[in-house]
C-alpha positions in Angstrom: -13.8 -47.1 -2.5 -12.2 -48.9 -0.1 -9.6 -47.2 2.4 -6.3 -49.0 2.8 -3.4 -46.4 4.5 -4.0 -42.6 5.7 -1.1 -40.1 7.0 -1.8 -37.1 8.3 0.3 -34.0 9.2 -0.6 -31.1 11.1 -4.3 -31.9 10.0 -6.8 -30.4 13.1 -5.6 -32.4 16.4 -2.7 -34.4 14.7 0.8 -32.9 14.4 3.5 -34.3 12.0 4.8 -37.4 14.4 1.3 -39.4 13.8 2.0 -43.5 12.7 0.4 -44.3 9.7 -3.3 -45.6 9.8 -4.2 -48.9 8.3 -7.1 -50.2 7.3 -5.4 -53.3 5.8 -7.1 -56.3 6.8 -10.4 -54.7 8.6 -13.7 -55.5 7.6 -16.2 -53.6 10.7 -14.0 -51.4 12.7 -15.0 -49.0 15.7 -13.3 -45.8 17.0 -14.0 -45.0 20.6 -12.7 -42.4 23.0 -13.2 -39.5 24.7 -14.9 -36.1 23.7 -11.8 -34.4 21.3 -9.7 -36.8 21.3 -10.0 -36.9 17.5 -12.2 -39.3 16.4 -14.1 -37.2 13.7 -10.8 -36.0 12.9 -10.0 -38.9 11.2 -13.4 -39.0 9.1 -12.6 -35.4 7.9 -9.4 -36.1 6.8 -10.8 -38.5 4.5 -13.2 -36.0 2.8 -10.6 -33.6 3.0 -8.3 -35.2 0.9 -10.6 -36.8 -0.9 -13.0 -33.5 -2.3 -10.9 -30.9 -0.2 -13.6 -30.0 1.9 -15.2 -31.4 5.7 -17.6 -30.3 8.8 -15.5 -28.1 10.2 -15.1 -25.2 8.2 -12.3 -23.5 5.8 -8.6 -25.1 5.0 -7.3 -22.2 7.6 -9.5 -23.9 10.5 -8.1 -26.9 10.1 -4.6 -26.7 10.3 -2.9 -27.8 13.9 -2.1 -24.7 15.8 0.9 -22.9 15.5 1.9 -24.4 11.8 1.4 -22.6 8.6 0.9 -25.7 6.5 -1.3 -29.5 6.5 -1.2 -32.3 4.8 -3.1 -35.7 3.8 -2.2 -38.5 2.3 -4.8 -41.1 1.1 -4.4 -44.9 0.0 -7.1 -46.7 -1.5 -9.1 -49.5 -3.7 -11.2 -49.0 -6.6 -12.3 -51.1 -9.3 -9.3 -53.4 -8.3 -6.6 -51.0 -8.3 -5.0 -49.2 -5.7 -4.7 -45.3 -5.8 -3.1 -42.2 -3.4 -4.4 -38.7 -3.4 -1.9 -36.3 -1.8 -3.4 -32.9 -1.1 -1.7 -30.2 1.1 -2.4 -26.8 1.8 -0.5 -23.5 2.6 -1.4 -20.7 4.9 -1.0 -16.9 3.1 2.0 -15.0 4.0 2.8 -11.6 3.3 4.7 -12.7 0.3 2.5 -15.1 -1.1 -1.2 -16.1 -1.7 -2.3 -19.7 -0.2 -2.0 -22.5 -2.4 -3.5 -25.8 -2.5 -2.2 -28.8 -4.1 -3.8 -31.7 -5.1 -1.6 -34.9 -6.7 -3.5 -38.4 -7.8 -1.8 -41.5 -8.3 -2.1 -45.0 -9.3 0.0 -48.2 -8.4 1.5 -50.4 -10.9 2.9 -53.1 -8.7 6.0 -52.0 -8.1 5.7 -48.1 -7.3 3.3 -45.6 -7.6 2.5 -43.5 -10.9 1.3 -39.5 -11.3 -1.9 -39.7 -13.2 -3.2 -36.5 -12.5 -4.1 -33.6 -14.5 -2.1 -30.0 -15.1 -5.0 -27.8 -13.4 -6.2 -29.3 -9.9 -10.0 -28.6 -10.8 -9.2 -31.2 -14.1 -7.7 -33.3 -11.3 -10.5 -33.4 -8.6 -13.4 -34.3 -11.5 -10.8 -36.9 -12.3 -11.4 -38.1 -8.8 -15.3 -37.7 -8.4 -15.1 -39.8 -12.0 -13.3 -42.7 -10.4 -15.5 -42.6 -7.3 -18.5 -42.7 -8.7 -19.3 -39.7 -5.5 -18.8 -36.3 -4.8 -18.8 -34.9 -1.2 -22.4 -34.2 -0.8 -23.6 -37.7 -2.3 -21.2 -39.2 0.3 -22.1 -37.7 3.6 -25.5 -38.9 2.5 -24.9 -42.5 1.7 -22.0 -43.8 3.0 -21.1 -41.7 6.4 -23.2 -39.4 8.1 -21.9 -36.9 9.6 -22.5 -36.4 13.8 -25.0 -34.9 14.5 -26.9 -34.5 10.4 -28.3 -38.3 10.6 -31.4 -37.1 9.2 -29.1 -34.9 6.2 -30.8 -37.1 3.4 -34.6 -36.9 4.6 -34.3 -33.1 4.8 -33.5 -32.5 1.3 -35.7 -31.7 -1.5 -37.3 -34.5 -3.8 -35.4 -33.4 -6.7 -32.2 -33.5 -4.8 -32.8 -36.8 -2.9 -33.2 -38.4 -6.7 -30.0 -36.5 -8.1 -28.4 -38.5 -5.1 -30.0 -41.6 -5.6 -28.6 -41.3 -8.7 -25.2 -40.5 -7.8 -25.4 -43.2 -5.4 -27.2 -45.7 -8.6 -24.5 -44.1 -11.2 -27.4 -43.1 -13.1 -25.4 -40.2 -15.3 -24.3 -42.5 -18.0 -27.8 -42.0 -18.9 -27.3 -37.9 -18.3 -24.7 -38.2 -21.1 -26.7 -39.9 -23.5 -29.5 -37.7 -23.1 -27.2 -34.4 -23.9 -25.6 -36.4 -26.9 -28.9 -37.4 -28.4 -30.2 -33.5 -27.8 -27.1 -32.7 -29.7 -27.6 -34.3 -32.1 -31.5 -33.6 -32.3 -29.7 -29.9 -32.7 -27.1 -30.4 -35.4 -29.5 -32.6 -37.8 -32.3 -29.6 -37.5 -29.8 -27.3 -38.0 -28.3 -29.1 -41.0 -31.7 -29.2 -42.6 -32.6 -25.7 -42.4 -29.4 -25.1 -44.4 -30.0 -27.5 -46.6 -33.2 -26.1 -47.5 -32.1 -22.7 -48.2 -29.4 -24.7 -50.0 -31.7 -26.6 -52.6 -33.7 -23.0 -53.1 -31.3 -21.3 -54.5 -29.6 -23.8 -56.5 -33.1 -24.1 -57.8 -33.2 -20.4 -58.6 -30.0 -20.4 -60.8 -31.0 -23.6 -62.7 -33.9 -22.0 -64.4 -31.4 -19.6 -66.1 -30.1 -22.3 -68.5 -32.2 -21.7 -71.5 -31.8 -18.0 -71.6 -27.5 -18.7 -71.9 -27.8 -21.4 -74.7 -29.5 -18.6 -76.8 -27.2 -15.9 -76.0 -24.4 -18.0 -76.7 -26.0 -19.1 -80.2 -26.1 -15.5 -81.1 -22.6 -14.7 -80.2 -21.2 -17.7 -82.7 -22.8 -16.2 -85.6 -21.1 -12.8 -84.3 -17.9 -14.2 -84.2 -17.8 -16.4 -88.0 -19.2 -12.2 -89.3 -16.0 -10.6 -88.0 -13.2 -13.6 -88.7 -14.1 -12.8 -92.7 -14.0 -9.4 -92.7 -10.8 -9.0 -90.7 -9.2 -11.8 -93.6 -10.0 -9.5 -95.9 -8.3 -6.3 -94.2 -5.2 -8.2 -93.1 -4.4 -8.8 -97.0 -4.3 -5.0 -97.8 -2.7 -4.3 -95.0 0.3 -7.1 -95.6 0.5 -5.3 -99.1 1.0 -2.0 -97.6 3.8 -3.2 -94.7 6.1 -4.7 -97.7 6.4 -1.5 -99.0 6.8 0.5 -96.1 9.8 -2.2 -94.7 12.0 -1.3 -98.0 11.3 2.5 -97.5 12.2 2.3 -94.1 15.7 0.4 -95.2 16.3 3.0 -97.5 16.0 5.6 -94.2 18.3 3.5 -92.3 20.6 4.2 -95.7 20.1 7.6 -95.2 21.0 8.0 -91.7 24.2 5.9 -92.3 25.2 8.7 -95.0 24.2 11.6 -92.8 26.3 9.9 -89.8 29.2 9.5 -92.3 29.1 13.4 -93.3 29.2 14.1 -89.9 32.1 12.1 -89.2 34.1 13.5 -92.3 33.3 16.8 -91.4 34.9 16.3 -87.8 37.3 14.8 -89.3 38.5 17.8 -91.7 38.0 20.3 -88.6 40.8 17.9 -86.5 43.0 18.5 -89.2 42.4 22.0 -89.9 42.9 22.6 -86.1 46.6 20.2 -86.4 47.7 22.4 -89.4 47.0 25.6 -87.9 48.7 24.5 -84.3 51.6 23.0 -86.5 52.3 26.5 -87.8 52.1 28.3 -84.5 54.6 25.7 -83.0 57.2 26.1 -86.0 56.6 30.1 -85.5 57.6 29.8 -81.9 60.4 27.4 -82.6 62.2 29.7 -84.7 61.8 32.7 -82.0 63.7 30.6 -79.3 66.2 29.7 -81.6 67.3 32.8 -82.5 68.1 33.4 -78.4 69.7 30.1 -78.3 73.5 32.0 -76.8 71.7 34.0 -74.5 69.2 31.4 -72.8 72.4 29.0 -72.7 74.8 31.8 -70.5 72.1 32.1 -68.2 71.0 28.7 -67.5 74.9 27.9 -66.5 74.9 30.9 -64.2 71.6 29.2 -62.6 73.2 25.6 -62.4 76.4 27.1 -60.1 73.9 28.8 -57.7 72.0 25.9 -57.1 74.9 23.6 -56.1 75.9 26.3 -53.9 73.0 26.8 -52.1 72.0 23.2 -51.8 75.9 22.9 -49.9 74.4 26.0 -47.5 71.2 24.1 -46.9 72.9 20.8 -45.8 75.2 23.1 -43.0 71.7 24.8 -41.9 70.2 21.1 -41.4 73.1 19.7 -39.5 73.5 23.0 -37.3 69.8 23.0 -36.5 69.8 19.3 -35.6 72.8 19.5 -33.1 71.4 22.3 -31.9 67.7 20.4 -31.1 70.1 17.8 -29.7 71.6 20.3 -27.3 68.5 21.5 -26.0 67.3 18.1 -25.2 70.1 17.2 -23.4 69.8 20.4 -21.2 66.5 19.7 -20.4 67.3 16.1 -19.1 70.4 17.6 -17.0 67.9 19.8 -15.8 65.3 17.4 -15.1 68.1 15.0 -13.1 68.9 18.0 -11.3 65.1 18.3 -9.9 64.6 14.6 -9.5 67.8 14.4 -6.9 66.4 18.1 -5.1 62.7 16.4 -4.8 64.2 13.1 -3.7 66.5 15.2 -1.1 63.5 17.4 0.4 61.7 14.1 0.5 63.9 12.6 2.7 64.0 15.5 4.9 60.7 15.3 5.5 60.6 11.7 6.4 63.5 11.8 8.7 61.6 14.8 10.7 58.6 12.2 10.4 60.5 9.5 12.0 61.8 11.2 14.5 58.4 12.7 15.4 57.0 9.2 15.7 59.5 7.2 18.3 58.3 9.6 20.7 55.2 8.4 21.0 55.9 4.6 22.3 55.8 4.8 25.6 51.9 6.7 25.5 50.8 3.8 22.4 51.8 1.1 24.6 49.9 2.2 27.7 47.2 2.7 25.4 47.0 -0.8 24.2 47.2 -2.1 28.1 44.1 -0.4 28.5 42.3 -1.6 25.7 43.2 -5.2 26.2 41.5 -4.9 29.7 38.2 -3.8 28.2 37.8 -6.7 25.9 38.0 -9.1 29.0 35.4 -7.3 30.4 32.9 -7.7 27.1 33.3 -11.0 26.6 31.8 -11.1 30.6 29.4 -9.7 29.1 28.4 -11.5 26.1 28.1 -14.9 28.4 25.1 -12.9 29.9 23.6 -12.3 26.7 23.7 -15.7 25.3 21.6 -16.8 28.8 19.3 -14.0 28.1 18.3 -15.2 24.5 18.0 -19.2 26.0 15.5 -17.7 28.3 13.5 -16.0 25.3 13.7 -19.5 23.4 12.5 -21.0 26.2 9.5 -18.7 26.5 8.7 -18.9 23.2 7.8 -22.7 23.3 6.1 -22.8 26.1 3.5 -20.2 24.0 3.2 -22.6 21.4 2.3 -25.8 23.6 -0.1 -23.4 25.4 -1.3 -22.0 22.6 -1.9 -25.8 21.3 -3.4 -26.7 23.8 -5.6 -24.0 24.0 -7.0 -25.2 20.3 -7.9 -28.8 21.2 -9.5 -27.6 24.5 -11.6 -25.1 22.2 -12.8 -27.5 19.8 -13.8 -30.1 22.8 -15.6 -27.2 24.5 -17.3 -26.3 21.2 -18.5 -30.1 21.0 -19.6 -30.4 24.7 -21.3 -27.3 24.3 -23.6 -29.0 21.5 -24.1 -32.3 23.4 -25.6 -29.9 26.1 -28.1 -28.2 23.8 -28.8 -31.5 22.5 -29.7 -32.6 25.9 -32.0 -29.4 26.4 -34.4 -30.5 24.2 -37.6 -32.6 25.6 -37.3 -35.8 24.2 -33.5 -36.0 23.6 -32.3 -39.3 22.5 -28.8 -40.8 23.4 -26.0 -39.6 21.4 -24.5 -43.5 21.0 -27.8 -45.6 20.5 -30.2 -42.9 20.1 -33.0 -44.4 22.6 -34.9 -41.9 24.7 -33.5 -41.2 28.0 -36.3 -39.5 29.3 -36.2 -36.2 31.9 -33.8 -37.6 34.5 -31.0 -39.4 32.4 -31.3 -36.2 30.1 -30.4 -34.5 33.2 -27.4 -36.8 34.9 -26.0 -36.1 31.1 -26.2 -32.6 31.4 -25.0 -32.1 34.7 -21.7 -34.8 33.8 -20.8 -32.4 30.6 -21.1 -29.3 32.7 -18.9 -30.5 35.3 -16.8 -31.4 32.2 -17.2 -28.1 30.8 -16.7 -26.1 33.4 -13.0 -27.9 34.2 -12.5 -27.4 30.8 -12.9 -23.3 30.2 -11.3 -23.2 33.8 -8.0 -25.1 32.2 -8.6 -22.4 29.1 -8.5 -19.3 31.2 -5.6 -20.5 32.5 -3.5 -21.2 30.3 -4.7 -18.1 28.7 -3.1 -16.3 31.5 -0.1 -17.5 31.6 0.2 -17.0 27.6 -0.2 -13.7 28.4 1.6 -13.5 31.3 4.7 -14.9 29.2 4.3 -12.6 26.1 4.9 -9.6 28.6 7.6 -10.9 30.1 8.8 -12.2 26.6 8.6 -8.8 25.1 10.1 -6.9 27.9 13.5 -9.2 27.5 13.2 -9.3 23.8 13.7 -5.4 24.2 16.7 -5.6 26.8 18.3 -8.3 25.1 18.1 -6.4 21.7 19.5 -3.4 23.2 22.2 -4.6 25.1 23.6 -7.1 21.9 23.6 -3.3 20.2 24.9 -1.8 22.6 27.6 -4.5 22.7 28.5 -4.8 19.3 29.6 -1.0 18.7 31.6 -1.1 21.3 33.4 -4.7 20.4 33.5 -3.3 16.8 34.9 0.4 18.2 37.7 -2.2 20.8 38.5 -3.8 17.5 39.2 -0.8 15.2 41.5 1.4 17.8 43.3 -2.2 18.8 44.2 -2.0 15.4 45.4 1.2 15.3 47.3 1.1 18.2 49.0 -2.2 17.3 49.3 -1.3 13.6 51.3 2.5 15.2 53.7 0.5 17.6 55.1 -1.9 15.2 55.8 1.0 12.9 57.7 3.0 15.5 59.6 0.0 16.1 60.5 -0.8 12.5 62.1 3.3 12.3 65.2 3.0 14.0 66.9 1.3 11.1 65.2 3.8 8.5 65.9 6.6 10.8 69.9 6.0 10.3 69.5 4.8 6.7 67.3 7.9 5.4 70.4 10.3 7.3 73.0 8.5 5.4 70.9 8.6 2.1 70.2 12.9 2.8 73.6 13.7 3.3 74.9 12.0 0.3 72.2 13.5 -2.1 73.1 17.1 -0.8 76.7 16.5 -1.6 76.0 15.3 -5.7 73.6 18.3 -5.9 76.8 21.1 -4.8 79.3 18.7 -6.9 76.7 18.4 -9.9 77.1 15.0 -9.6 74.3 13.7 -11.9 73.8 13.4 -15.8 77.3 12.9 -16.6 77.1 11.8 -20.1 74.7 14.4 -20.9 77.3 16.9 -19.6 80.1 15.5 -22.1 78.1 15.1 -25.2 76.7 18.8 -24.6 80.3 20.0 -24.5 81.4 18.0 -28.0 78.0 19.6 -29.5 79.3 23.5 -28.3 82.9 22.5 -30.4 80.8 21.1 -33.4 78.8 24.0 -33.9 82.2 26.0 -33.6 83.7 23.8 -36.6 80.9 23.7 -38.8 81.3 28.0 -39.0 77.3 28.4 -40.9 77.2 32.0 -42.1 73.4 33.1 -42.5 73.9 36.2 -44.4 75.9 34.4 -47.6 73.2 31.7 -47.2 70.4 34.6 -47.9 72.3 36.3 -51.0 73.1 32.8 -52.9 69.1 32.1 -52.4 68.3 35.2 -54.0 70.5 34.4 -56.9 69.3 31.2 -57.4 65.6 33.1 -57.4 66.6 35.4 -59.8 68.2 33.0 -62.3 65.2 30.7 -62.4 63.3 31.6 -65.0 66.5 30.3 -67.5 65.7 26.5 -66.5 62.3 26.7 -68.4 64.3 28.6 -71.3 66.4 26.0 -71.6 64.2 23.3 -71.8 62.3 25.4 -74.3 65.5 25.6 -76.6 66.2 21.8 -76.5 62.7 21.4 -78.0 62.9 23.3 -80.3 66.1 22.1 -81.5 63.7 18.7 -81.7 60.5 19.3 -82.9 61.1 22.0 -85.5 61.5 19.4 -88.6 58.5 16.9 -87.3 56.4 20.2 -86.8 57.0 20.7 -90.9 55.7 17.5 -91.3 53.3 17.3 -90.0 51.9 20.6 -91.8 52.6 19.0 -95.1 50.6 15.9 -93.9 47.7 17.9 -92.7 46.8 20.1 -96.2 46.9 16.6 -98.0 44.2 15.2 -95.7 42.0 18.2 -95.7 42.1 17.5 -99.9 41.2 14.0 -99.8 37.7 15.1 -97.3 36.6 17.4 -98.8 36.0 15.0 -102.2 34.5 12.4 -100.1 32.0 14.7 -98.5 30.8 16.3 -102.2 30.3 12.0 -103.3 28.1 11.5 -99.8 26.1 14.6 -100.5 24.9 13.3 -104.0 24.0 9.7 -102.5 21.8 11.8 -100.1 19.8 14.0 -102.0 19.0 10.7 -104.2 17.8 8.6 -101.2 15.4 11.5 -100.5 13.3 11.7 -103.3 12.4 8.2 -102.8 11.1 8.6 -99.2 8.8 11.2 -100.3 5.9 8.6 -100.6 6.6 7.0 -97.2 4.2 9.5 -95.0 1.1 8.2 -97.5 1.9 4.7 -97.1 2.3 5.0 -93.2 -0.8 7.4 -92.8 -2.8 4.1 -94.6 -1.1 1.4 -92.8 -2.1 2.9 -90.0 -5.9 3.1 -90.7 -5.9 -0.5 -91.4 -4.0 -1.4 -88.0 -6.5 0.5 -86.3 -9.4 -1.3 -87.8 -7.6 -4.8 -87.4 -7.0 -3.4 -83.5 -10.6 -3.1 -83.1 -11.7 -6.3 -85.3 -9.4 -8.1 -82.3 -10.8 -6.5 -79.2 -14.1 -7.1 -80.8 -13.3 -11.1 -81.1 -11.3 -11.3 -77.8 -14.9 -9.7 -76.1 -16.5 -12.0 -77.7 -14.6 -15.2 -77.2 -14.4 -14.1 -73.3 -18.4 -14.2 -73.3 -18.4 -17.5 -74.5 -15.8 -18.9 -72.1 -17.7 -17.1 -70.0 -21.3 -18.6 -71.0 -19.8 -21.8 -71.3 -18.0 -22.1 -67.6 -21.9 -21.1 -66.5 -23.6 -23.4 -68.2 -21.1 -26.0 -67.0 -21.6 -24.7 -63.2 -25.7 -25.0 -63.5 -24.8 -28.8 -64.8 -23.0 -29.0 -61.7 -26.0 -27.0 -59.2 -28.2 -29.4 -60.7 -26.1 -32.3 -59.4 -25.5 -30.5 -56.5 -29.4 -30.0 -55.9 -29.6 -33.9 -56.1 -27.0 -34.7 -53.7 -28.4 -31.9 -50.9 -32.2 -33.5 -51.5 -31.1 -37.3 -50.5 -28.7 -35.3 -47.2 -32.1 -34.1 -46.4 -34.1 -36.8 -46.4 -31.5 -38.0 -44.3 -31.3 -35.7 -42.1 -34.9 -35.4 -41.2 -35.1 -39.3 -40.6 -31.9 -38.7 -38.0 -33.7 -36.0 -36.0 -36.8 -38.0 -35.7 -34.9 -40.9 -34.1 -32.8 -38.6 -31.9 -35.9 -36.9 -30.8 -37.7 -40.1 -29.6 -34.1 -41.2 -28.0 -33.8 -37.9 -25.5 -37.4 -38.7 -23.9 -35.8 -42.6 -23.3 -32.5 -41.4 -21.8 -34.3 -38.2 -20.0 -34.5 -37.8 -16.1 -38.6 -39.0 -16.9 -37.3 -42.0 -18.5 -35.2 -45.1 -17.6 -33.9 -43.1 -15.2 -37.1 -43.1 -13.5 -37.7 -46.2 -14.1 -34.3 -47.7 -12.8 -35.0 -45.5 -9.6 -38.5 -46.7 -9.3 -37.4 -50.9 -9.2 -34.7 -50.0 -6.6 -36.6 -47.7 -4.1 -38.6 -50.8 -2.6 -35.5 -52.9 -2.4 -33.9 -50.1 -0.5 -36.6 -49.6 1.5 -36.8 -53.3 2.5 -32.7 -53.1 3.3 -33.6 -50.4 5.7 -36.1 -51.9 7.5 -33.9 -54.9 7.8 -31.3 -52.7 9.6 -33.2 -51.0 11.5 -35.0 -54.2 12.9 -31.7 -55.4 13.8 -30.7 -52.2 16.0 -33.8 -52.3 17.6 -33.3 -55.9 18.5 -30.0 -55.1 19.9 -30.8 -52.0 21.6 -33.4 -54.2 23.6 -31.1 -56.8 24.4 -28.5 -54.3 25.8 -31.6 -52.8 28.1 
């Protein structure tokens, strides 16, 4: 991995206005400065965005003070191609959780491409893949860390060989270990099935010879039972012939009894239209012989009627004009009340109006006075809007001291260490890590105290004056607060009665017109209400309906005596029409009663010839009972004869789809005996390929051969410091 371009943004000492940092074009490069000036900064940023994690402790400690969010963005080579991690973190809020996020991307030459995964864990082994490293192998190898030189040397032996092989990307050979174990596991477990496979397949082979007999036995069962049910079928077919013509014959039968039925309805309908026709010409005669009688009446009926129907149309036309009449009073009426409402309603408003141009003169003082008070609020909302500059001012000048404050801390932290350090016999320098011996140990010591000491003295002061300025900032922030309260009712309450006052005035001068107008518009109402004035029309049509009614001279009481007449006379209108039938039907009523005895003759000879086919048809069914009881034996016995053969064909089907399926278990058996062999040979190769690909195996061996050359590459190095170390002394 080579570095090519970091960013960084509100990461530890750096806010969001830091340039860019390339690496383009470096091949040794060397950061120098003094102590927190945010050397080792730049290192952690790189880890950070890399794996998400550094020396200085969690995401919340890193973020520049004052700011609730870092990022880091990362441009690098790999393997030829040129990547960007982006990773930026959130602080928690009372609305939210933190949240991380994590973006890798590659360049295709023109712009750079998302490759990462949905799920930022995916993501970051997507990262550790490409590097070849995760954080702890690098702190180990390729930078370590101020003050943790000896990180590597302190570790266990089994860790300092996991890193070594990190370092050697040894876990190809990891892989191939766990895919030769799995497969050592699926071929064992393949042949323990197939073992208890081929067992039982042997167990239901053997049972071939016992089906071939049983299904030599059921043969000779089934050529027994086709024979005898031939010979039963025969009789039976016999038998059925004669039972299908008996059985026409009893269709016969029932035709004639249906018949007989019908011919007997028939003679009882014309029985029942003979007698009827002789109680209608009885009747007819009756109401012929009152023929003068029922005629006199019926005349006397026709007379009422036309009289009252003339009576009925009078008592319509009087009730209408009368409904008429009523709803024109009621809309005189109404008229009447809408000009006596519209009358006290302008009464009222004229006493209104006149109430209300009294009160100009005191309205217009009012307004004076009101006009002076906003003057004297906006006055005072200049002062607020210097109080609140004041309070934005304070505000910042926490923030830069409260920055400040965190770099100073983390270079008092650090100076603090390089003191201990120096406490320690023996201490070697913190650049080139030669002994200093007692006094330079000292002259160290005493330089980062002095140091120190101007250091916590700048803390403690600016940790004053942070307080200092919250106290005074919460004492104005009060003031201010209430005052812009206090302010605002009293605008809004200015606003609200300016309104009221302006909103009353230019009423009271708009009422001098209405005043006259509403005077003029009372006194001529009052004068239509004493004239009636109103509803004209409705007065004149009224007055034709009163001379109408007069005209059209209904009398009630001669209305109520032609009624009853009418009543009485009634009955004669169904007399009537009983007399004109049976002037009409009295000759078709004879007739028919000649018609009728004819008929009844001509059934009752038919039903006697019926009766005789009947009683003949009988006698020959008299056998059909034998015939069924010993047709039905033999269906019974052929019933069973088929069940018997459709049990025994189904055991053979049966026997025979067995035997098939041991020819195919023995096939079976065959095939799972060569998977097997198989499988055995697999897992013995397997086996024999974990120990090769195991931690004990080229692994070790690979680590083994490059030990001494790293060895030898260390000594190199560190000859060549030591010869340049001398030369500087």
């Amino acid at each position: 991995m080579i570095p090519v371009q970091l960013k960084l943004k509100n990461f530890m000492c750096y806010r969001d206005n830091v340039a860019p940092l390339s690496f383009e074009s470096l091949h040794v490069a060397c950061l120098c400065g003094d102590n927190g000036s945010g050397k080792s900064s730049i290192f952690d940023a790189i880890t950070w965005a890399l794996w998400g994690e550094t020396s200085r402790g969690k995401n919340d400690d890193l973020i520049y003070s004052g700011q609730s969010e870092m990022e880091v963005e990362l441009e690098f080579l790999s393997a030829a191609d040129r990547y960007r991690i982006i990773r930026k973190y959130s602080k928690a809020s009372a609305t939210r959780a933190p949240q991380t996020m994590l973006d890798l991307q590659l360049f295709n030459g023109n712009m750079f491409k998302p490759i990462g995964e949905h799920v930022k864990k995916e993501t970051q082994a997507k990262i550790n893949s490409l590097l070849h490293l995760d954080y702890a192998t690098f702190i180990n190898s390729a930078m370590l860390l101020q003050g943790r030189s000896n990180e590597f040397s302190k570790k266990r032996p089994g860790e300092r060989k996991e890193i070594l092989a990190n370092i050697l990307d040894l876990s190809f050979y990891d892989q191939l270990e766990l895919e030769a174990r799995t497969n050592v596991d699926k071929n064992r477990s393949e042949s323990t099935i197939l073992d208890r496979d081929i067992l039982s397949l042997q167990s239901k082979i053997s049972e071939r010879p016992q089906h071939d007999s049983t299904r030599n036995n059921l043969l000779d069962e089934l050529n027994l039972l086709i024979q005898t049910k031939k010979v039963v079928e025969t009789e039976a077919s016999g038998l059925r012939r004669k039972k299908d013509s008996l059985t026409a014959r009893k269709e016969q039968l029932d035709l004639l009894t249906r018949q007989v039925a019908l011919r007997q309805k028939d003679q009882a309908a014309q029985q029942k239209q003979l007698d009827s026709s002789v109680s209608n010409i009885e009747r007819y005669q009756q109401v012929l012989a009152d023929g003068a009688q029922i005629e006199q009446g019926y005349s006397q009926f026709r007379e009422t009627t036309i009289a009252e129907e003339k009576f009925n149309e009078n008592l319509k036309k009087a009730n209408s004009l009368s409904n008429r009449r009523n709803k024109l009073e009621s809309l005189i009426t109404a008229a009447q009340n809408t000009y006596a409402n519209e009358f006290k309603l302008v009464s009222m408003r004229v006493a209104e109006l006149e109430n209300k141009s009294g009160r100009l003169p005191q309205l217009r003082d009012k307004r004076a006075e009101l006009l002076q008070q906003q003057e004297e609020l906006k006055g005072a909302e200049l002062q607020l809007e210097a109080a609140n500059k004041q309070i934005n001012k304070l505000n910042s000048d926490i923030g830069s001291l409260s920055a400040l404050n965190s770099e100073l801390a983390a270079a008092i932290q650090e100076i603090k260490e390089k003191i201990e350090m120096m406490s320690h016999a023996g201490a070697a320098c913190p650049l080139c890590e030669s002994e200093l011996g007692p006094d330079g140990c000292q002259r160290i010591k005493d330089k980062l105290t002095i140091d120190l000491q101007q250091k916590l003295s700048q803390a403690r002061e600016n940790s004053n004056r942070i307080a200092e300025s919250k106290t005074a900032l919460g004492r104005m922030e009060k003031e201010t607060r209430q005052k812009e309260s206090s302010h605002k009712a009293a605008r809004d309450e200015n606003k609200r009665q300016l309104a009221i006052i302006e909103k009353d005035i230019s009423e009271i001068n708009s009422i001098s017109t209405e005043l006259a107008t509403r005077r003029i518009t009372m006194q001529d109402l009052n004068a239509r209400l004493q004239s009636r004035d109103y509803a004209r029309e409705e007065q004149q049509e009224v007055a034709a309906i009163d001379r109408e009614l007069k005209e059209l001279a209904y009398d009630p009481a001669t209305h109520t005596r032609i009624s009853h007449d009418r009543v009485r006379l009634q009955s004669f209108e169904k007399l009537n029409t009983a007399l004109t039938e049976a002037r009409l039907q009295n000759e078709s009523q004879a007739k028919i009663k000649e018609d009728s005895v004819k008929a009844i003759a001509l059934i009752k000879e038919e039903l006697t010839n019926l009766t005789n086919q009947g009683s003949q048809i009988r006698n020959e069914l008299a056998t059909l009972p034998q015939i069924s009881a010993q047709l039905d034996t033999l269906d019974a016995q052929l019933s069973t004869f088929n069940n018997k053969e459709r049990t025994i064909r189904d055991k053979l089907a049966e026997l025979s789809e067995q035997i098939k399926q041991l020819d195919d278990f023995a096939a079976e058996k065959n095939a799972k005996q060569t998977l097997l062999r198989n499988c055995k040979e697999a897992e013995g190769i397997y086996t024999e390929l974990v120990k090769i690909f195991s931690k004990r195996g080229i692994e070790a061996l690979i680590i083994e051969e490059t030990l001494p050359e790293i060895e030898n590459e260390a000594n190199l190095l560190l000859g060549k410091m030591y010869r340049g170390h001398a030369a500087g002394n």
